[in-house]
C-alpha positions in Angstrom: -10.6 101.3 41.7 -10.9 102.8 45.4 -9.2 99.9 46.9 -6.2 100.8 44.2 -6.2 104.6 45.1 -6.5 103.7 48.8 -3.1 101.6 48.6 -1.4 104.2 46.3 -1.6 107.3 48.5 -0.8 105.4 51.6 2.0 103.3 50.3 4.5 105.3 52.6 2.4 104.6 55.3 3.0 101.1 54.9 6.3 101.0 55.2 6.4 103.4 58.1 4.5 100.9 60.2 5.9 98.0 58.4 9.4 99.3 60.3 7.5 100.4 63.4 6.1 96.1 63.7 9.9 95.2 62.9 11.8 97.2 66.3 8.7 96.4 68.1 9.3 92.0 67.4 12.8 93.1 68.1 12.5 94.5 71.2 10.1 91.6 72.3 12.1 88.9 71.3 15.5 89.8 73.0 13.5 91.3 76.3 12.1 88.9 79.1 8.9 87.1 78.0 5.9 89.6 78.0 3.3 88.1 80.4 -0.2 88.8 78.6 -3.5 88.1 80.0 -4.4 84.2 78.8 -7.0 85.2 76.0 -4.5 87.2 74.2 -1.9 84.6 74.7 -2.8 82.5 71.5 -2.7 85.5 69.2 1.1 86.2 70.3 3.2 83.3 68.2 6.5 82.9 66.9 7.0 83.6 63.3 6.8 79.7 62.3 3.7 79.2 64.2 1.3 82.5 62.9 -1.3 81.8 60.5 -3.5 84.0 59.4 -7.0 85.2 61.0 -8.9 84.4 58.0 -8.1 80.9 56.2 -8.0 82.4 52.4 -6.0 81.3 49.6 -4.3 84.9 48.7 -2.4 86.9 50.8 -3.6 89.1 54.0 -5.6 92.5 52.9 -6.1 94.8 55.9 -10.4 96.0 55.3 -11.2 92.9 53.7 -13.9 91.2 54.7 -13.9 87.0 54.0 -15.7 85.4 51.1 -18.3 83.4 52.4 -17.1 80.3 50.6 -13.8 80.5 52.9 -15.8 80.1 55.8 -16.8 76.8 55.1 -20.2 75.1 56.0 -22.4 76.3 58.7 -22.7 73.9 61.5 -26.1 72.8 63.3 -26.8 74.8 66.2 -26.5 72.6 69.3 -29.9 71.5 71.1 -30.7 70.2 74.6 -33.7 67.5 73.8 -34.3 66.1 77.3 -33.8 69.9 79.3 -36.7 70.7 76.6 -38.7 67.6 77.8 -38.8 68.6 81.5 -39.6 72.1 80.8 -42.1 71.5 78.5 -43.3 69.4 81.6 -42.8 71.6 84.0 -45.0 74.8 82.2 -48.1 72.0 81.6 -48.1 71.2 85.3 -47.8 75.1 86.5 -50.5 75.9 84.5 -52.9 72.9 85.5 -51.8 74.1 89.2 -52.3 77.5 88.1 -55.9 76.7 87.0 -56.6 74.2 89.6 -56.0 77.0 92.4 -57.8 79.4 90.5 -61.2 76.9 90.1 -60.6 75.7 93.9 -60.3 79.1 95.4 -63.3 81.0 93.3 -65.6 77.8 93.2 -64.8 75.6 96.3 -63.7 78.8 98.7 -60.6 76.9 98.7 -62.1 73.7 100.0 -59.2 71.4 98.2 -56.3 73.2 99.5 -58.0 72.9 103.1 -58.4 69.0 102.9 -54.9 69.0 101.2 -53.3 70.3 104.4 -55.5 68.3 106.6 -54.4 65.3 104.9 -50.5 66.5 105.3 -51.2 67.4 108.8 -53.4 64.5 109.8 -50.6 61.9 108.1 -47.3 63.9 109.9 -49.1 63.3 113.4 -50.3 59.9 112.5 -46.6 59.1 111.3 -45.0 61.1 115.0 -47.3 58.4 117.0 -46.5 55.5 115.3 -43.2 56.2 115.4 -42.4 57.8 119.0 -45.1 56.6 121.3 -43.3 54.3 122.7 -41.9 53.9 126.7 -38.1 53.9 125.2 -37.3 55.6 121.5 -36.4 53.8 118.5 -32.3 53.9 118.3 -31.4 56.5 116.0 -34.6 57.4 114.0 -36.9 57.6 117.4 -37.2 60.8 119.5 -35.6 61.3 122.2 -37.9 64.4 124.0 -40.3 61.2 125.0 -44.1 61.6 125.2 -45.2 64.6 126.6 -43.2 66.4 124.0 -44.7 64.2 121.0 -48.0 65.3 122.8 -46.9 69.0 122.9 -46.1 69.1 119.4 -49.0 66.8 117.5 -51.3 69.4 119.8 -49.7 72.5 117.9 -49.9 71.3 114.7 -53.3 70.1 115.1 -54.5 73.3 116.7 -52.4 75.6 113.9 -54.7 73.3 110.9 -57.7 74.2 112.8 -57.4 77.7 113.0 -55.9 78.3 109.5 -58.5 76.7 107.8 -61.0 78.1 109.6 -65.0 77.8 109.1 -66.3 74.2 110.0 -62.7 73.4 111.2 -63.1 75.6 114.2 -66.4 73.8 114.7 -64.6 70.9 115.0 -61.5 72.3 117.5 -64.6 73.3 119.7 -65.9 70.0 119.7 -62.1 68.6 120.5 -61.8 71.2 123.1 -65.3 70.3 125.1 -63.9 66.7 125.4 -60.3 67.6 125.7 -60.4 66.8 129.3 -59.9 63.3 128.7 -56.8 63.8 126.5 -53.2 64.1 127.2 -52.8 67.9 128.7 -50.2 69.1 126.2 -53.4 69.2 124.2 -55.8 70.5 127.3 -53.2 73.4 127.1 -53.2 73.4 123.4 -56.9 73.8 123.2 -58.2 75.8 125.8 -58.5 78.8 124.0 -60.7 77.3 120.9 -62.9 80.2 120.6 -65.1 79.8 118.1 -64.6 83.9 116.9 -63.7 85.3 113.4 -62.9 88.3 111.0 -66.3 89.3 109.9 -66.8 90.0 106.1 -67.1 92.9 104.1 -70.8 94.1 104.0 -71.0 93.9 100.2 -70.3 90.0 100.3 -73.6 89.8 103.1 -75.8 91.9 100.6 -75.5 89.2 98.2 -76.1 86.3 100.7 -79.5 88.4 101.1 -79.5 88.7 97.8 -79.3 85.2 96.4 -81.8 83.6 99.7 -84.4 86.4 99.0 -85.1 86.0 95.5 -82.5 89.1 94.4 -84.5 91.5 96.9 -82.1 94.1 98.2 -81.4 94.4 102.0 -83.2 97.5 102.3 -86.4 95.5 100.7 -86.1 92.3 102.9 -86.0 94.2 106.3 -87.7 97.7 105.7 -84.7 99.8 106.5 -82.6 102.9 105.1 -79.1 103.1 105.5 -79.3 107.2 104.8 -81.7 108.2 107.0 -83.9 109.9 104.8 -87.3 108.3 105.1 -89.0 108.1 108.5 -91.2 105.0 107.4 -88.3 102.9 107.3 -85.5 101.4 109.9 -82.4 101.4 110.3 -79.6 98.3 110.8 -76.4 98.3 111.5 -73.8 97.1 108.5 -70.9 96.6 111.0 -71.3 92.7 112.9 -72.4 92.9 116.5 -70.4 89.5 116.6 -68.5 87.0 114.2 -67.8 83.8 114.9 -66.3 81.2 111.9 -70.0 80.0 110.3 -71.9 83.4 110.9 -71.9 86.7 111.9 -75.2 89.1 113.6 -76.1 92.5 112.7 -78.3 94.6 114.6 -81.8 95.8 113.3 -84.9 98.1 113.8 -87.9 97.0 111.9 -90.1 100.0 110.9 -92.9 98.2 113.5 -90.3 98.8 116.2 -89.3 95.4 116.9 -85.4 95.1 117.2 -84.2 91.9 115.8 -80.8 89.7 115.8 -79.4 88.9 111.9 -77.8 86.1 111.9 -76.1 85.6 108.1 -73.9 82.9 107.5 -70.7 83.8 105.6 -71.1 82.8 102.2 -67.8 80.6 101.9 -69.6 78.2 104.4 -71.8 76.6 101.8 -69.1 75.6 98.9 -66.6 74.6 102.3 -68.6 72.0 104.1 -68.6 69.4 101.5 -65.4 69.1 101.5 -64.7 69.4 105.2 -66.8 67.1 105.9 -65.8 64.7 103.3 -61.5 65.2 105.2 -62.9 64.7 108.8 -64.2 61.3 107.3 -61.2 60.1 105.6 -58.9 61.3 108.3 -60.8 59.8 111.0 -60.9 56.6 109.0 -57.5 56.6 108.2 -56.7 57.0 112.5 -59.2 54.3 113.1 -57.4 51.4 110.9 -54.0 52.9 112.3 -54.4 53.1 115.5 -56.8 50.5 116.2 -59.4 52.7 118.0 -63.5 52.5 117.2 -63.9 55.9 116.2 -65.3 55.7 113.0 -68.4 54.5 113.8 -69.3 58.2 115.4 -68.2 60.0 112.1 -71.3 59.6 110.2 -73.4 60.5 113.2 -70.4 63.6 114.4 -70.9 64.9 110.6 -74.6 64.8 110.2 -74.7 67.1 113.1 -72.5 69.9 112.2 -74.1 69.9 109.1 -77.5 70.7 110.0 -75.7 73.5 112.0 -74.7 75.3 109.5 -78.8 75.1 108.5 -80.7 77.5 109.3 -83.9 76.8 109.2 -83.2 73.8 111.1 -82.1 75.9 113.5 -85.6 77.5 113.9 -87.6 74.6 113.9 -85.2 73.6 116.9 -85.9 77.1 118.7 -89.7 76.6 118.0 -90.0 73.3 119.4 -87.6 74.0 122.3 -89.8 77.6 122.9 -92.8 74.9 122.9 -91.8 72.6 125.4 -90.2 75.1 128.0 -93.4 77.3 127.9 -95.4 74.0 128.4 -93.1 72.9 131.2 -94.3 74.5 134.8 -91.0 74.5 135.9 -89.5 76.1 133.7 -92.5 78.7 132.5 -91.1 82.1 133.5 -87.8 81.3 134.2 -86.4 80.4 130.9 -86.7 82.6 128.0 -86.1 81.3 124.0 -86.3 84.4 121.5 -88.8 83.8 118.8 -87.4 83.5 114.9 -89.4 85.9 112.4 -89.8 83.3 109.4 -90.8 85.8 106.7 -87.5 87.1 107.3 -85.5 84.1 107.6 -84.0 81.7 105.1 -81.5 78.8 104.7 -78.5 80.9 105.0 -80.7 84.1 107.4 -81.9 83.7 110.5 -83.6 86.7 112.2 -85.0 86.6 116.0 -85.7 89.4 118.4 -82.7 91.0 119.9 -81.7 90.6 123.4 -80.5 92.6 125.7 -79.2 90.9 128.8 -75.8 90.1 130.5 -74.0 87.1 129.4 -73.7 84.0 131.7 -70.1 84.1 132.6 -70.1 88.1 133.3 -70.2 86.9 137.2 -69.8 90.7 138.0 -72.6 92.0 136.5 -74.5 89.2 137.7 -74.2 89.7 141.3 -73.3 93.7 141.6 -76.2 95.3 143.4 -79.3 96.6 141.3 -79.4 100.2 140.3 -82.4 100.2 138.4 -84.9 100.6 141.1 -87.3 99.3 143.2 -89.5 97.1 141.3 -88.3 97.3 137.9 -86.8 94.4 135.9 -84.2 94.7 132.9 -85.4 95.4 129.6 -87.6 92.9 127.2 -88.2 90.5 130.0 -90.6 87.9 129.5 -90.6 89.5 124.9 -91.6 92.7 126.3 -90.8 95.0 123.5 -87.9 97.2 123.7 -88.0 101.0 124.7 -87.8 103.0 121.6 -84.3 104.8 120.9 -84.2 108.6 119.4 -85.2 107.4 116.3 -84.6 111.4 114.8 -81.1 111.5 116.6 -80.2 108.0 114.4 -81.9 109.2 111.2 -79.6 112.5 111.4 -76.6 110.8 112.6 -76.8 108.4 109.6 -77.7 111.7 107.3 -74.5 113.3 108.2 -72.3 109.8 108.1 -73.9 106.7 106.4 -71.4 104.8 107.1 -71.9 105.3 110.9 -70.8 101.8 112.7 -72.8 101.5 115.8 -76.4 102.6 116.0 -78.2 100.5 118.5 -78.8 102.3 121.6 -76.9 101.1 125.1 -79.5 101.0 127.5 -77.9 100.6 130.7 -79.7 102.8 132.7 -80.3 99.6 135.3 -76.4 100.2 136.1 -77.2 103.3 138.1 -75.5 106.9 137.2 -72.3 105.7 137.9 -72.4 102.7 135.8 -71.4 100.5 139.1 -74.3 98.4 139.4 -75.7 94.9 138.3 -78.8 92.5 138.2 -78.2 92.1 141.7 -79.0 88.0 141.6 -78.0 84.9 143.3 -75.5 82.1 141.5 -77.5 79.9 143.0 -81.0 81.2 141.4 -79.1 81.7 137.9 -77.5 78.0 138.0 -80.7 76.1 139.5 -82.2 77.2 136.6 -79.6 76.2 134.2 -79.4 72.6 136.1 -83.3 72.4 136.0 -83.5 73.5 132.0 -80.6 70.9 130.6 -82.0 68.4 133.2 -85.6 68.9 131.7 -84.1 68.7 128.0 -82.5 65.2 128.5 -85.0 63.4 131.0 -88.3 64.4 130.0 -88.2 66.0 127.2 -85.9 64.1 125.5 -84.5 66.9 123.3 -81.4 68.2 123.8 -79.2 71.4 123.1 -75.8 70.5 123.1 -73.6 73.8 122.9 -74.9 75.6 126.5 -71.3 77.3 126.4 -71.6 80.9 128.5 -71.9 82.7 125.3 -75.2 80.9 124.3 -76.9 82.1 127.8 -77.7 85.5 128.8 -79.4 86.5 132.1 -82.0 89.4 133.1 -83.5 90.6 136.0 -87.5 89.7 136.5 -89.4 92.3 138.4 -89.1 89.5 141.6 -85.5 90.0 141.1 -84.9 86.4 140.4 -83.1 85.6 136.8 -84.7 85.0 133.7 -82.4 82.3 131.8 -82.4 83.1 127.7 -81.1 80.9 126.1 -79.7 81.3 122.3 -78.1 79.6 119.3 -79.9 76.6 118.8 -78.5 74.3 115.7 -76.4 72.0 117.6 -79.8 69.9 118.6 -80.1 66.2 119.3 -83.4 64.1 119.6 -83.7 61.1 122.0 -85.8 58.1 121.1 -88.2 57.2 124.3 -86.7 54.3 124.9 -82.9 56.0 124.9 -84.3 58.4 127.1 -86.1 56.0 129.9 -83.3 53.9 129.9 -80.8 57.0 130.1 -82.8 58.4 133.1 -82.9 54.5 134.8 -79.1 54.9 134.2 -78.9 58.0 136.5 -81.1 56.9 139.2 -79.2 53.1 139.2 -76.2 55.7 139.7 -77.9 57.5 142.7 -78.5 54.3 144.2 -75.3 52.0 143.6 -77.7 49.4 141.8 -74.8 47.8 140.2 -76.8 45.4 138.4 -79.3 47.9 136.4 -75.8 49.5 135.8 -74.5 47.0 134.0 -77.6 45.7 132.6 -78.6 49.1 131.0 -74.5 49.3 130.2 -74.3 46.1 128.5 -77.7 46.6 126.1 -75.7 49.7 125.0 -72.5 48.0 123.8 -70.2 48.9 127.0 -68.0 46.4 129.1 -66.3 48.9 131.2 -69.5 49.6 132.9 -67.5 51.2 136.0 -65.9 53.9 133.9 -68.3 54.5 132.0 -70.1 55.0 135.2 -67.9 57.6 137.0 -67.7 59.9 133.2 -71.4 59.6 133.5 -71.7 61.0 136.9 -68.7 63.4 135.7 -67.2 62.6 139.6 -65.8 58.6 140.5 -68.8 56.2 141.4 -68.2 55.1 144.8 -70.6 51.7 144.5 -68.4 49.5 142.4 -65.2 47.5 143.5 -62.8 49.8 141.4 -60.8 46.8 139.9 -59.9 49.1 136.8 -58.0 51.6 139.7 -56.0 48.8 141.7 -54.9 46.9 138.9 -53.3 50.0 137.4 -51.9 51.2 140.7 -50.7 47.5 141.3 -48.9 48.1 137.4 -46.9 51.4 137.9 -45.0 50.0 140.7 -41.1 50.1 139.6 -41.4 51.4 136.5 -39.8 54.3 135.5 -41.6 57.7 134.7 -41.3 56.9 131.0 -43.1 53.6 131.0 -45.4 54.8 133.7 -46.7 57.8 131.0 -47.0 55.1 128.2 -49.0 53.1 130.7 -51.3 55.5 131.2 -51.7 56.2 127.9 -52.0 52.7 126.7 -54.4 52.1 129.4 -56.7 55.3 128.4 -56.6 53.7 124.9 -58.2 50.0 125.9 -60.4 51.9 128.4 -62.1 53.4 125.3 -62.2 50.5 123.4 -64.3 48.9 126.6 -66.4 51.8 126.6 -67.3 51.4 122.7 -67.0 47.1 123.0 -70.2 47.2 120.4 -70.2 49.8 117.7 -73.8 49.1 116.6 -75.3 49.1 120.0 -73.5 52.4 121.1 -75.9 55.3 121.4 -74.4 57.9 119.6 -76.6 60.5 120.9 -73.8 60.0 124.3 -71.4 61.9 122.1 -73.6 65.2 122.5 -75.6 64.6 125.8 -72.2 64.0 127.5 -70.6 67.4 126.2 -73.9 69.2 127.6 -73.4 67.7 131.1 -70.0 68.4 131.2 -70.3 72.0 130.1 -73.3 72.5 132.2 -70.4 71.0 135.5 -68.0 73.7 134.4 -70.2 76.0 134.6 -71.0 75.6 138.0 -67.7 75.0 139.2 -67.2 78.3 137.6 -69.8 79.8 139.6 -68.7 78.5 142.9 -70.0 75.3 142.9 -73.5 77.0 144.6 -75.9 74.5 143.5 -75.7 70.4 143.9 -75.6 69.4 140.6 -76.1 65.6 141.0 -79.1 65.9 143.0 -81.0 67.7 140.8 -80.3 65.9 137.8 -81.1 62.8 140.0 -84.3 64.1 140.9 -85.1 65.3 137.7 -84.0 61.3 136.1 -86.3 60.0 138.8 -88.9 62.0 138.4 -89.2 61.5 134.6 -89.7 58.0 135.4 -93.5 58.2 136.9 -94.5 61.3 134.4 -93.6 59.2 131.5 -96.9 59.9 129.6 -96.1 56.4 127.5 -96.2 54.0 130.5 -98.7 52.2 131.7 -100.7 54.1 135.0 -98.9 50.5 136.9 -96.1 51.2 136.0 -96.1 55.2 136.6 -97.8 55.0 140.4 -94.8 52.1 141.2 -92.4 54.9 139.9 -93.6 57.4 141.7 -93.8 55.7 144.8 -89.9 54.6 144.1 -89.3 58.3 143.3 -90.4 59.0 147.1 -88.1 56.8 148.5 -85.4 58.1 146.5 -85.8 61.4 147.2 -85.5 60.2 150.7 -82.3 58.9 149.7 -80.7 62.1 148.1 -80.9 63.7 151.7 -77.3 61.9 152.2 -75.6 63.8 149.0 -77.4 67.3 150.0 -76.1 66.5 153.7 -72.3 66.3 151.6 -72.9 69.6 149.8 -73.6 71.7 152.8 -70.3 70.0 154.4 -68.6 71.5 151.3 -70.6 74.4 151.4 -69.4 75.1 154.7 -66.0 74.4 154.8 -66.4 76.7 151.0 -67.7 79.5 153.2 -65.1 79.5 155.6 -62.1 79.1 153.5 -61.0 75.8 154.1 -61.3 74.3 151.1 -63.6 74.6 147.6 -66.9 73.8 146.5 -68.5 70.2 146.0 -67.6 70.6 142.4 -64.0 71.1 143.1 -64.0 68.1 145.7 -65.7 66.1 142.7 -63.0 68.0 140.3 -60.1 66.4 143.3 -61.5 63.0 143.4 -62.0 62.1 139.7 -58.7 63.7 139.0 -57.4 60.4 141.4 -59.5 57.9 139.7 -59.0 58.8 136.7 -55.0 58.9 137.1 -55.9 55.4 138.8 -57.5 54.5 134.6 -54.5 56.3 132.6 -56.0 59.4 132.2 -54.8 62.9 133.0 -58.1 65.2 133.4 -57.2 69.0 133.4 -60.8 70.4 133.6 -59.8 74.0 134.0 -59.7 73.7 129.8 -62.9 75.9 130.0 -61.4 79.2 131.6 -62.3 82.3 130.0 
């Protein structure tokens, strides 16, 4: 009915616009074309060609919607079966990478990503040598920036894996970095500032290390202290890190009996890390050992076992307690060195806690030789474990009252330094480094135990009412333990040195696996040995004639690569206990060179070789007088290299030249350019 009403009342309507449509096709036929946009092209048509919008069987009705049978059948909606597939695909593996990042980085500390990228980084170097090291590049694929540049770039990546991972890794870049003098000096460069230092963490995250090592006992519990200053029967600590290095970090303490005492905490990441560290250094290391045809494996499981007892801390005390054993049984060494005592009832696996020192740190040459403020007779404070003088315990207390969160509480005590703060111990180089020569000296002749990380940081100095040095020495988890024979032979090794007793060098050389007996000889010594017939030298020397720079740099480098497959002929015979002794010795040379070169550092360690020879408790009393006699003569002998130190002493004192260490420094740089190998020994600046 409405559809009938609508038409009737607008029928003239209709034929108004019916007439309006017919002048409008008029007009557009007998014009010019109308350009339209293209979509509305195919709805302008001739008469013969319009059909209508909706396929019906009546005529066009303007408002009416289509029946649903004219549309005709409803057609499958199209689908995209193998886009499906792969993004089906793609969501499973996001979330099993989602949830494998998530386990890694709460449960391992992130341990798989770490060996992930030490694989990636480990296979890109291992790929750049096989590929480019080389005297002339591979045509098209090769590089053309020749070796040093492949050495300059392996030693950034290497160096940029170390530090981003972190922890164990840094470990091991400090380790690299002690032995880097042997390598090419893009990485000498690379690796000379290896510090082994680190953000500290938060000190919610060391509470719970305390925590979980002390049976859930509570910081304040463990150590007696109050962080808000309002009991008197307590002491106090410091929550902010003295220092933080990438396994550890130390926090100062008072104990309510007055003693104040070094924390050591290890960072709690350490523990779920090292596992999986470890287990990378051994497959990478095995992986470089079948590429590159080098016996380096063999040292892994040895390497590993060592940095994983540093982590250890109660390994690390029993190594302080012996070592505080033996140097206060030693007469040489009573009074002169100094090894804090641990506190075990306060100590754990993952805590360590000794008495804190207060002394000036090795390589602070300054302080060490400014004149002494302190006065006459006095000596710097906690010589010899004398206990501390007691800070304003009140003034702390109300200091923490009105701030809790108060970062530094430990007092400075540096009265010694004189009212200007301008003075120092006021002692001699010479004192401070005898000592050091006579305590690592001691370690690996007689007592056959030896600590192998006497960086500067690990040594602090103080004055002795005398006003000679007292040597402390610190940080002892880096340790290694000579058998007796190791050690006899070791110190007949040295003295054959002294002596240019080329058989018992090679003799002694040979039982330990080694056929380049020379070289091994002159790293030994850390200078060249001047008794053997230096064929190793001439025949290189004799090989780099005409030959271009190029080939002369892959000479040297191939040449440093067979030198330490001579050195390491016989795997199974090698002492791997040389690994460690040798890093002490050649810290222990840097440091003197450092100092000046004041002491002569070969005669002491060959007195000290010799002499361990005839107080060898486990030789027969035959055996120990001919020894002693023997050490007689040879002391008799080391008159000649004291008579070459005072000639470098003097020419030192008047300016013409350096110290005996830097002569040494001069000539080993020549023979060992003369064996292929580029020493840069300056890597320990700083």
């Amino acid at each position: 009915m409405w559809r009938h009403g609508l038409a009737g009342s607008t029928a003239g309507s209709r034929l108004h616009l019916s007439a309006t449509i017919t002048r409008t096709r008029t007009t557009i036929t007998s014009a010019q074309p109308l350009r339209l946009p293209r979509p509305w092209r195919t709805f302008v048509t001739s008469p013969s060609q319009r059909r209508p919008l909706h396929p019906s069987s009546g005529p066009f009705e303007l408002l009416r919607p289509p029946s649903p049978s004219s549309l005709g059948a409803p057609r499958a909606a199209r689908s995209y079966p193998r886009a499906e597939k792969y993004l089906r695909r793609l969501l499973v593996i996001s979330a099993l990478l989602g949830a494998g990042y998530l386990v890694d980085s709460q449960i391992y500390a992130s341990g798989i990503a770490r060996s992930l990228r030490t694989f990636g980084t480990g296979l890109l170097v291992a790929a750049d040598y096989k590929l480019n090291f080389r005297p002339h590049p591979i045509p098209i694929i090769g590089s053309k920036s020749g070796i040093p540049e492949l050495h300059r770039r392996s030693a950034e990546r290497m160096s940029d894996l170390l530090r981003h991972n972190g922890g164990l890794y840094l470990k091991i870049g400090q380790a690299i970095a002690m032995q880097s003098a042997v390598l090419p000096p893009e990485f000498q460069k690379m690796f000379a500032r290896m510090f082994d230092d680190a953000p500290q963490d938060e000190w919610e995250l060391v509470e719970k290390v305390i925590r979980d090592d002390f049976g859930g006992r509570s910081v304040e519990e463990v150590f007696g202290v109050d962080f808000t200053g309002r009991d008197e029967s307590k002491g106090v600590m410091e929550k902010t890190a003295r220092a933080s290095a990438s396994v550890a970090q130390v926090h100062w303490a008072r104990l309510p009996d007055g003693r104040e005492v070094a924390v050591k905490i290890q960072k709690p990441e350490i523990e779920r890390q090292i596992g999986w560290d470890l287990w990378a250094f051994k497959v990478v290391m095995r992986v470089y050992t079948w590429w590159f045809d080098l016996p380096m494996y063999s040292m892994v499981p040895f390497v590993s076992e060592r940095l994983k007892l540093e982590t250890d801390f109660e390994n690390e005390a029993r190594n302080s307690e012996v070592m505080r054993e033996l140097i206060n049984n030693e007469p040489a060494l009573r009074g002169r060195v100094y090894i804090p005592p641990v506190y075990p009832e306060l100590s754990s696996k993952r805590v360590l806690t000794t008495e804190w020192i207060e002394g000036v740190r090795f390589n602070d040459k300054s302080d060490l030789t400014r004149p002494w403020r302190g006065g006459h007779g006095n000596y710097s404070p906690g010589v010899h474990g004398e206990q501390l003088p007691s800070p304003d315990m009140p003034s702390l207390r109300a200091a923490l009252r009105q701030n809790p969160d108060r970062q530094r509480l430990k007092p400075e005590r540096s009265s010694w330094r004189g009212p200007n703060l301008t003075g120092g111990l006021g002692v001699s180089p010479k004192d401070v480094m005898t000592t050091i020569v006579d305590l690592f000296s001691a370690q690996i002749f007689k007592f056959g135990v030896v600590h192998c990380d006497p960086h500067p940081g690990n040594m602090f100095v103080r004055r002795l009412p005398n006003g000679k040095p007292e040597l402390v020495l610190i940080d002892h988890g880096l340790y290694v333990y000579m058998s007796d024979q190791f050690r006899h032979d070791y110190a007949s090794f040295w003295k054959a040195l002294m002596t240019f007793d080329n058989a018992k060098i090679v003799q002694i050389a040979s039982g330990w696996g080694v056929k380049g007996a020379e070289m091994f000889a002159s790293a030994t010594l850390m200078r060249p040995y001047e008794g053997g017939e230096n064929k190793v030298q001439k025949e290189f020397l004799k090989a780099m004639k005409a030959r271009s720079p190029s080939e002369r740099n892959y000479e040297m480098q191939r040449r440093m690569k067979q030198g330490i497959r001579d050195m390491l002929a016989d795997e199974e015979k090698w002492p791997k206990e040389l690994i460690f002794i040798s890093r002490n010795m050649r810290i222990v040379q840097a440091n003197n060179a450092n100092m000046g070169s004041p002491v002569n550092r070969i005669k002491i360690m060959g007195v000290w070789a010799s002499r361990s020879l005839w107080q060898d408790k486990g030789l027969g009393w035959r055996e120990r007088v001919g020894n002693a006699w023997r050490h007689l003569l040879f002391k008799g002998v080391l008159w000649a290299s004291d008579a070459v130190w005072w000639f470098f002493r003097v020419k030192q004192l008047l300016g013409r030249g350096g110290g005996m260490e830097d002569e040494v420094e001069v000539k080993m740089r020549e023979m060992a350019r003369g064996m292929g190998i580029e020493l840069q020994h300056d890597v320990f600046a700083g």
